[in-house]
N, C-alpha and C positions, 0 to 999 in steps of 0.2 A: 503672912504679910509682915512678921515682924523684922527681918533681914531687910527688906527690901526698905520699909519706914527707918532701921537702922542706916541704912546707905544713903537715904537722905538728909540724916540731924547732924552724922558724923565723919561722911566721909571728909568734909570739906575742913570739920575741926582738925583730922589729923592729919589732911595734906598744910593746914595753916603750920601748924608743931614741926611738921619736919621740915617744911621750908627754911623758917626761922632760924632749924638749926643746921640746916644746910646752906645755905643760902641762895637766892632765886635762880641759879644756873643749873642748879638740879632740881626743880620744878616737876623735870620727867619722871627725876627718881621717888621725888615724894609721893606721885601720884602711884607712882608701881606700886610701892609699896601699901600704900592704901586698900588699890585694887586687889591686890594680893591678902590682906589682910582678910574680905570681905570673902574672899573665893575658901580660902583657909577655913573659913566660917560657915558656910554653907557645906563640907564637909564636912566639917568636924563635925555640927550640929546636926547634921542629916543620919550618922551613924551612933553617935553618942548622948544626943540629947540637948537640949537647951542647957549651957552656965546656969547657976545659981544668977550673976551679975553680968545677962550676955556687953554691956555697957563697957562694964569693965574688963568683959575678957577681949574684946574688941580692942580696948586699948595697948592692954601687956602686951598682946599680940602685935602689933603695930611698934611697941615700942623696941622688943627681942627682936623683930628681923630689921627696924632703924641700927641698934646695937649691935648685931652681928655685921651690918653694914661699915660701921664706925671701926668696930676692931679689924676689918678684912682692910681698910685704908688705913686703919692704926700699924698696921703690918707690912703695907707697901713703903710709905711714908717715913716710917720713921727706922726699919730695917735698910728693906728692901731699893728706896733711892737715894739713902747716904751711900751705899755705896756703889751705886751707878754715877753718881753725882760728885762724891767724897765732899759734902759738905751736909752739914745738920740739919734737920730741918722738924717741925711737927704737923701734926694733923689740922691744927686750927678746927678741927668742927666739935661745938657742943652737943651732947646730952638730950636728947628731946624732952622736953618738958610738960610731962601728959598731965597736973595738976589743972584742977577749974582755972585758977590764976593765968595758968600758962593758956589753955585754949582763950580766954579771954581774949588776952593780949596778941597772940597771936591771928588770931581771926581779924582785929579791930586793923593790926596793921595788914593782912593780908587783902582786905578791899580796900584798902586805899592804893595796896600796890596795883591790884587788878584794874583801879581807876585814874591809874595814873593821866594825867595830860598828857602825855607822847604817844597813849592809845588812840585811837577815833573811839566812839560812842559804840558802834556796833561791835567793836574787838572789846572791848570793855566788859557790855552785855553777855558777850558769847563766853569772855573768861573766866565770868561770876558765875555761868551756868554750869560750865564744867567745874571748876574748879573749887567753890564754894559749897554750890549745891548738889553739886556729881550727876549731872544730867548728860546724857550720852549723846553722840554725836549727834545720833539719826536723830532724835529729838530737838536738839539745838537746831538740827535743821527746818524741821517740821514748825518749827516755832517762827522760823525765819522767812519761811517758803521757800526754801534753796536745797541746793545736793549737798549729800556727805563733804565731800569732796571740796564743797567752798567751804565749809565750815573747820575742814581738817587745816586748813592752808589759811582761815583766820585768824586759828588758833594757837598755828606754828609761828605766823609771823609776828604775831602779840609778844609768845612767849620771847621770841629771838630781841624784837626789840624792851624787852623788859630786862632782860641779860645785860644789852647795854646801859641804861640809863640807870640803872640798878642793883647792886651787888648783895643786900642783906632785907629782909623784912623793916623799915623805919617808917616812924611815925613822920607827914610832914614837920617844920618847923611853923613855929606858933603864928608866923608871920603870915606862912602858908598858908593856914589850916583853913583859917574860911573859904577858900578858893577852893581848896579842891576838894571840904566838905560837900561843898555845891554839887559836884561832878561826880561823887559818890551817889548824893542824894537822887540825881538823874537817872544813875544807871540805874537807882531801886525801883524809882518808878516806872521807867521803860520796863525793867522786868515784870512789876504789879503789871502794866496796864498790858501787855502783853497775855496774859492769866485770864485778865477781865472781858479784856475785850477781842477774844478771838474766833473774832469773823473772818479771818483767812483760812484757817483750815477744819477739818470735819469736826473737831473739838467744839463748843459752845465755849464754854470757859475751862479753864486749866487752874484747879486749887491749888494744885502744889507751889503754881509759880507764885501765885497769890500769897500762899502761906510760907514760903520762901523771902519773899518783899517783906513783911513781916518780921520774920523771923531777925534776918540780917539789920532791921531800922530799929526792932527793940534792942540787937545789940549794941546798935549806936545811943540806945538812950541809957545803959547802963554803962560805960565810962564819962568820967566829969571830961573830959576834953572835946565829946562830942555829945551829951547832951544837953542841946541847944533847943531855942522853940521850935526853929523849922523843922529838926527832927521830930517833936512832939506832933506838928503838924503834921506832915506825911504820916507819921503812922493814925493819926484818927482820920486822918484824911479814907488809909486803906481801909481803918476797922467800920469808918459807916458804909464806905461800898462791897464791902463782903456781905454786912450785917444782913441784905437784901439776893445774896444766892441765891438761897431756898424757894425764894419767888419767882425766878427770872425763868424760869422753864414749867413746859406743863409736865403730865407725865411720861405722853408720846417725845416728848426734848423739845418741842415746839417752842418760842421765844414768846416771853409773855410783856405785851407795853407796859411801859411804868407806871400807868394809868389802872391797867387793869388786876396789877397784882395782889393779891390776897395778904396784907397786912399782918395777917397773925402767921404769916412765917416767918417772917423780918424776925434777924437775932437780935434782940430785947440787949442781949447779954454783951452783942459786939458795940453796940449802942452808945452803952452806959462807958463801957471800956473807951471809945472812942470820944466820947463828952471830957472822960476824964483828961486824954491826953489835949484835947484841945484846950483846957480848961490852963493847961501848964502850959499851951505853947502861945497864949493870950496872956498869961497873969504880969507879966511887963509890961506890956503895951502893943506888942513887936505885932503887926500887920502885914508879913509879906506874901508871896505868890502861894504857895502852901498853908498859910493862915486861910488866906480869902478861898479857896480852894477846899476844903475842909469845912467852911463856914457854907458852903452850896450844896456841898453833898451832905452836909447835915443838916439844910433845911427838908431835902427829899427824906427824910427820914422818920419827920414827923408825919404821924397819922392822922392828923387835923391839922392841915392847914391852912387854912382861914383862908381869905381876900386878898392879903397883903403876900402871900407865897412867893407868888410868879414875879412880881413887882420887884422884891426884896431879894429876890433870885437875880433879877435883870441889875437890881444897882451892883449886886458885890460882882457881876460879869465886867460892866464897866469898870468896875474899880481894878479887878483882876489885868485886862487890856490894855492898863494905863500903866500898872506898876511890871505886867511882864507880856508882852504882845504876845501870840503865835497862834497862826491860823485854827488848829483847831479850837483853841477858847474862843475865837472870833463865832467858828460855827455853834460853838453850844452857845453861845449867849443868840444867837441869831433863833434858834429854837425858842429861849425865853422870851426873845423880843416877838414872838408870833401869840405865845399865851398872853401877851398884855398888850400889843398894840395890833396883833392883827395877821393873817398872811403877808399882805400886799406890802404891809412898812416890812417886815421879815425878808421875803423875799427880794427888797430893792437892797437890801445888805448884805444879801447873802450872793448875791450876783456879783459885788465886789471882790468876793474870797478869791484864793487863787487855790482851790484843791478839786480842782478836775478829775483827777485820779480817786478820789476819795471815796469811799463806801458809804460813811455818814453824809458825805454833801451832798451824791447822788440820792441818799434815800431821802432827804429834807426837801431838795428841789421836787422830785416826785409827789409829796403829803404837801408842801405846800401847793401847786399847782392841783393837785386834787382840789381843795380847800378854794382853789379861785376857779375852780368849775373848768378849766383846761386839761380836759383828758389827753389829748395829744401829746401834750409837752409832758405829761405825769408820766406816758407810758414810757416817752420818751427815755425820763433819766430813771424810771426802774427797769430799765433793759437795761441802761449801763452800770446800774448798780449789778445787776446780773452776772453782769460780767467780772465785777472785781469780788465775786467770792466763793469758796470751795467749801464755805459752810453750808451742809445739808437743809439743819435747821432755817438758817437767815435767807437761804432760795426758796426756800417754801411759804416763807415769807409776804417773800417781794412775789413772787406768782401768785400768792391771794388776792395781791394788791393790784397786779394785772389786771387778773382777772375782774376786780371790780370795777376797774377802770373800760373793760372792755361790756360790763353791763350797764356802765351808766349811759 
């Protein structure tokens, strides 16, 4: 397993290095090389044994076939089309620069290029999957619920229009940066919530993606130009809904309500970690959508929670609503508003949403309408939650719940 967890920390470090020092036109080539590195590796290591430093021999390697690249251009360039040309000219490309410093740097500006604004959201997502994280097509796809084949041509077109607006790895300008901090910060979360909540396909949850979202937000909290509080928020925001995994399935994979789960598997440890970053993404005062968001899923977190839970739960939803609207916080707070006022006020808000298509609306109108003794209308919306999922576990579900609807 250890190539394969190597392919996931580093591939995306050494496509950021060579970008950098290519510049985002050869995208392709960084990525070959990458790949190539990784296939070199599974050779090598398959016939001669693990490196002392597989870390480090991963890189030399990556950086000799960059460098043999560099001088094969160093030789057309500066030979080979003066005099096709009869006028001078150089290489223009630098040196990859595999030091910590340089993967740092590199990475930090290479999601901001993959989140560029001239992308849409889902070419974004799909470029930070490949290319950050080295997640493979058929996966990108599986993740998306789509063919190879859309994801191949979202990934082309990203990259083409990335070529245009874009010649080199750069940081925005400071005038920028909170704008398109935002738009970074979205694609992490689409990618977390995507991890967490995958009820589209046979998967339950996907850690990696999870620990991917992660990974990429603590790197934004170690440069000073992007650790900000929102970033501290998102990331405790991730570490209290990780912290609760280990709870969420039984042993058969069956989904366990958040009601029912066994407390002493909750990580203690993601907990503590996740108090601390909200603790720094509060200590100014700053209140925004990721603040209040954080502040929710770390009341679910406590093991006693009193009277005042659901209540407390329902105020920070309105407050969340007010400071950043969007249908789904409408329906989780529509949940809260059933623990403290009732089905029936629940349900007359939640009729307002507009997410018909949804898997969580469909399953809330169902337990609500249980709860007001309307079997019909319950069975109702868990047939069409039915329909909107190819999760094994989450159809067995909703057919419990059929099912007890058809013995009440």
């Amino acid at each position: 397993m250890l190539l394969p967890n190597l392919f996931r920390t580093e591939y995306g470090k050494i496509v950021a290095v060579l970008v950098r020092s290519f510049g985002i036109a050869r995208v392709g080539i960084a990525e070959d090389i990458a790949s190539d590195t990784f296939l070199i590796a599974a050779e090598t290591w398959g016939t001669k044994g693990l490196p002392a430093n597989p870390t480090a021999w991963l890189y030399t390697t990556a950086k000799n076939r960059a460098c043999d690249l560099l001088r094969r251009e160093g030789v057309f360039v500066n030979k080979v089309q003066p005099e096709l040309q009869r006028a001078p000219t150089t290489c223009g490309i630098d040196e990859p620069d595999f030091s910590p410093a340089g993967f740092k740097d590199s990475q930090l500006r290479m999601i901001f290029a993959l989140c560029h604004p001239e992308l849409n959201t889902e070419t974004q997502v799909a470029l930070c999957l490949r290319i950050l994280c080295g997640f493979g097509v058929g996966e990108i796809a599986a993740a998306f619920l789509t063919s190879k084949d859309t994801i191949n041509k979202r990934l082309s077109r990203g990259k083409n229009r990335l070529r245009k607006v874009m010649t080199n790895l750069e940081l925005p300008a400071d005038s920028e940066l909170p704008t398109r901090l935002d738009g970074v910060l979205t694609t992490i979360y689409l990618l977390f919530n995507e991890g967490y909540y995958s009820t589209g396909t046979a998967t339950n949850f996907r850690r990696d993606l999870c620990a991917d979202a992660i990974r990429l937000t603590l790197m934004l909290t170690r440069n000073d130009l992007t650790d900000q509080p929102r970033v501290s928020a998102l990331l405790a925001l991730m570490c209290f809904h990780t912290s609760r995994f280990d709870a969420r399935l039984t042993d058969n994979g069956d989904l366990i309500d958040y009601d029912d789960q066994d407390r002493s598997l909750w990580d203690e440890r993601l907990v503590r970690q996740g108090s601390r970053y909200f603790e720094r993404a509060t200590a100014g005062g700053a209140v925004g959508r990721y603040q209040l968001e954080a502040a929710i899923a770390f009341m679910h977190t406590s093991p006693n929670p009193g009277p005042d839970k659901w209540p407390n739960i329902l105020a920070l939803y309105n407050r969340l609503l007010m400071k950043a609207y969007s249908p789904v916080a409408a329906l989780n707070r529509t949940y809260a508003l059933s623990r403290v006022h009732g089905a029936q006020a629940a349900l007359n808000e939640a009729l307002k949403i507009n997410l018909r298509g949804h898997l969580g609306y469909q399953l809330l109108l169902g337990e609500l309408y249980v709860q007001l003794e309307d079997e019909k209308l319950a069975q109702y919306h868990f047939n069409r939650a039915l329909t909107l999922t190819r999760n094994p576990a989450v159809r067995r579900r909703i057919t419990a719940k059929l099912a007890g609807c058809n013995q009440a």
